[in-house]
N, C-alpha and C positions, 0 to 999 in steps of 0.2 A: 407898377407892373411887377409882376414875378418872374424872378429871374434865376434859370438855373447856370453856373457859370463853369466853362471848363478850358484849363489851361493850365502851365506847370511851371517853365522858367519865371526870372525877374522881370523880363517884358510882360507876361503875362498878370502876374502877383501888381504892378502898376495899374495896370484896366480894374482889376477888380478891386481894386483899392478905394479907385474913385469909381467905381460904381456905387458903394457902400457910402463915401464922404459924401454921393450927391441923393443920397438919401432914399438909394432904391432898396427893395426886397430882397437880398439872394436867399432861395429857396434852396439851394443847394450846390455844391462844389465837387466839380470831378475833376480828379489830377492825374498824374501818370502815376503807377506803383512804384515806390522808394526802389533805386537803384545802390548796387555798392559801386562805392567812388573811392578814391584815394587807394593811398600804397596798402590799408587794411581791408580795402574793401568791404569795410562799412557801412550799413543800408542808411541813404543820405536822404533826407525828406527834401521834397519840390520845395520851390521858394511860395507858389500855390498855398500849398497844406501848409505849411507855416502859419499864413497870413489864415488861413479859415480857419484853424485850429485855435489859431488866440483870442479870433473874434468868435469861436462858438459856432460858427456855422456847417451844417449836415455836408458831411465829405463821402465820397467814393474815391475809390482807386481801381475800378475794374481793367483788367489787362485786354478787355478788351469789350463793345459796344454791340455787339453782335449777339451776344446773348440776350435769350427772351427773358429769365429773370433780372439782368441789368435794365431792358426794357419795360418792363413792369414795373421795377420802382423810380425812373424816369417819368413816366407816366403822370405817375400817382403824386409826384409832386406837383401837378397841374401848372406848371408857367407858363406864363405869352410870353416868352421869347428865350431863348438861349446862346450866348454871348459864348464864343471861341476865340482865343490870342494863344497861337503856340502851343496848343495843345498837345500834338503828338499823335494821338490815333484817329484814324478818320470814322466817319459818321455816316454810318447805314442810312437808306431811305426811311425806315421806320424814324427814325430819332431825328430825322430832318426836319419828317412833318408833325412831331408832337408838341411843338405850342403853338398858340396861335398866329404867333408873327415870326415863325419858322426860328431858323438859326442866320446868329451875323458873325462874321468872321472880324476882328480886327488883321491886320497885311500889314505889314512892312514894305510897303513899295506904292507906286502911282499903279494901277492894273489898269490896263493889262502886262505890264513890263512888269518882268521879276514873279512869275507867278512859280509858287513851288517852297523848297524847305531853305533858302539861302538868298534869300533874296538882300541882304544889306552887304553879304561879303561879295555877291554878283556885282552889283551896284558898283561895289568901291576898285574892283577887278577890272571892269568895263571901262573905268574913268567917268563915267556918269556924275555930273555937276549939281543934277537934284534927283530927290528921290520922294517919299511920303508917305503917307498912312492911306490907308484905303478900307473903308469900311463896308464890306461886303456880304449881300445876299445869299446865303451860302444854295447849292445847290449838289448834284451829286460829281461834278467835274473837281479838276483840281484848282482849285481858285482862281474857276470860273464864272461864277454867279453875277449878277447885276451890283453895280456898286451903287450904294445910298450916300456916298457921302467922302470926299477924296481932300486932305489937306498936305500941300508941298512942304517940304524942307531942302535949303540950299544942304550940298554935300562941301564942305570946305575940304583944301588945298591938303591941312593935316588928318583931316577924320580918320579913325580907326575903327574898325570893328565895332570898338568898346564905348568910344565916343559916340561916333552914330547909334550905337543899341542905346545907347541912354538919353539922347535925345527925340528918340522915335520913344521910346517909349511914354514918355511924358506925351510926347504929342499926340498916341496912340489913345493915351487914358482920357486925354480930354477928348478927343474927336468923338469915344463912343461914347461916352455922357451925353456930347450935344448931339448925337444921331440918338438915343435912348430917347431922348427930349421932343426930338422930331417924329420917331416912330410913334409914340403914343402920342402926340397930339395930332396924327395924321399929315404931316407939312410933308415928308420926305417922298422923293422920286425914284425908283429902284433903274439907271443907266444899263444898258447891255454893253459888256466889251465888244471893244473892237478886236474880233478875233486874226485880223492880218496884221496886229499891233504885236502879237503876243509873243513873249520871252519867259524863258525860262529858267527855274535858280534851282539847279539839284545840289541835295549834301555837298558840303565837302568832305573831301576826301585827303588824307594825311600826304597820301604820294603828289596830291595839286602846291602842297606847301614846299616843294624842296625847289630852289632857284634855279633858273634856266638862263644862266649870264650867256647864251646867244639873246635872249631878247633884246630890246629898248631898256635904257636907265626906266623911263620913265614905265615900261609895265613891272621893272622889279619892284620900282618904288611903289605901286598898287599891288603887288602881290604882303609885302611887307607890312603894308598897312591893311589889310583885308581878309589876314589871318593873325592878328592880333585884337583876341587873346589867344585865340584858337583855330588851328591846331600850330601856329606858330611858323612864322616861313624860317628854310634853314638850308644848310649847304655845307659841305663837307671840307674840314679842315683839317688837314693833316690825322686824317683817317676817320675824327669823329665828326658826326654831328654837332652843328653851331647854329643855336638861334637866331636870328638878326629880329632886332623890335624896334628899330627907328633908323631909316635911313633916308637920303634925299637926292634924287638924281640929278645931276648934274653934264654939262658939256663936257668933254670930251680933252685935253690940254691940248692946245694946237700943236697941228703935226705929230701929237703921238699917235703910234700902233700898236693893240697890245693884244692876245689873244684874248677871249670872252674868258674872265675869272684868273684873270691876272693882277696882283696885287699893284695898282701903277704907281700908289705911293704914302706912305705911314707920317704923319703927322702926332702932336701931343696927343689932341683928340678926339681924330678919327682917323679914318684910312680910306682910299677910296680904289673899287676894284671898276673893273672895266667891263662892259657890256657887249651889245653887237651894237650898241650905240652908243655914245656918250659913258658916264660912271657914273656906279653908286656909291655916294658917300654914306659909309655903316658909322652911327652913333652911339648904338645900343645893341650889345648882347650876348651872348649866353652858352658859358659851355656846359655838358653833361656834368649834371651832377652840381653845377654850380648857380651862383645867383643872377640876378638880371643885373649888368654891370655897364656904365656908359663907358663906349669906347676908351676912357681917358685911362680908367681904372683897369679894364681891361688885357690894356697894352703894355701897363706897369710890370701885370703879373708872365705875359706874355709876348715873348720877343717875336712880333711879326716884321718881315723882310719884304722890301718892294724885290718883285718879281715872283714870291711864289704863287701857287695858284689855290682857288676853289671850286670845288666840285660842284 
């Protein structure tokens, strides 16, 4: 088959990796346009164009798919089918229907649950125990289409953001090889969601990441892990912003009372704040301007007191 392939992060850069190890055609690679990143804001290439670039492969970076000359040379590459994972901009009806066996999206999630741009930091938010790759029909909805082909992953007790994206990813690359396998040799069944199933994972957003010690130990302990790497859960200490990157929630000392982000007590290393339920013991992290430091190191540099509070 010919395959034209478009997507930009390391999730994506993983599908189309093994697209090519399993010995298909890409005919061509569309990524997102180089962004500036960092404190120089320096125009940073997709991890995408990377991998197409060193394998030689016809790249675009169009800002956008809606254009009739982007559409023309879409065309003109003639594929049966076109493979999406993370792409970033959505796909006009024209370029839906231009190969023969339309567009398949690789998901990060079991669909219909999680359907949208966040669906692994949803997951891990939710407390959700499994999650999975879902390889779908694309249609004009928002990942909505018929799924061809859906493989589970248990979500463990420590997953992170970072961890989960790297194991969905793997999982992600091989699923659409063995759907590729399936499409062309005709075996594959195109599912409809169940639309009274369906959930939702928009952006995150920076203000989701600042801690809420009214909640449960146990939803800080998923905020904490489902914004790492990004955008980092955090909370206010003695006036600045403090990342937290590894914590674990725990019960509560019998018979204490303490208000929500009340420091209830500093150990060598860690310290553990108080919730609207039980406590978070913080292991890892981070003040402005400094490095990721495990609690031990932390508290060296910084004389923290049971009883003060955070924000």
């Amino acid at each position: 088959m010919r395959i034209l392939f478009a997507g930009t992060p390391e999730f994506a850069a993983a599908a189309l990796a093994a697209v090519l190890q399993a010995g298909y055609r890409v005919v061509g690679v569309l990524t997102r346009p180089d962004r500036p990143a960092g404190r120089g804001l320096h125009a940073r290439e997709s991890a995408v164009k990377r991998l197409a670039v060193a394998r030689g492969l016809p790249l675009l970076q169009p800002p956008t798919l809606k254009d009739a000359q982007v559409q023309r040379v879409l065309a003109g590459a003639e594929a049966d089918i076109m493979v999406v994972a993370a792409y970033g901009l959505l796909l006009p009806t024209p370029v839906l229907v231009l190969p023969r066996h339309g567009c398949v999206n690789v998901h990060a999630s079991l669909l219909p649950r999680w359907r949208g741009a966040a669906p692994i930091q949803r997951a891990l938010l939710a407390g959700d125990t499994e999650t999975g790759i879902s390889i779908m029909q694309m249609d004009a909805g928002l990942d909505t289409g018929p799924v061809l082909l859906a493989r589970p992953l248990p979500i463990a007790a420590d997953d992170t953001a970072q961890t989960l994206h790297d194991r969905l990813a793997a999982l992600g690359a091989a699923a659409l090889v063995e759907a590729l396998h399936g499409i062309a040799a005709g075996a594959l069944s195109a599912v409809a969601q169940d639309e009274a199933r369906a959930t939702y994972a928009p952006k995150v957003e920076r203000a989701e990441a600042r801690m809420d010690w009214s909640e449960r130990a146990q939803a800080t302990e998923r905020k904490v892990r489902a914004f790492n790497p990004a955008p980092g859960a955090w909370a206010e200490l003695r006036g600045d912003p403090v990342k937290i990157w590894r914590a674990r929630a725990e019960a509560a000392p019998r018979d204490a009372v303490h208000l929500p982000g009340t420091v209830v007590d500093v150990a060598a290393d860690a310290f553990r704040v108080a919730c609207g339920e039980g406590v978070l013991r913080i292991e890892e992290l981070q003040r402005p301007g400094g490095k990721r430091l495990p609690a031990a190191a932390f508290l060296r540099g910084f004389a923290l007191a049971r009883g003060e509070r955070l924000g």
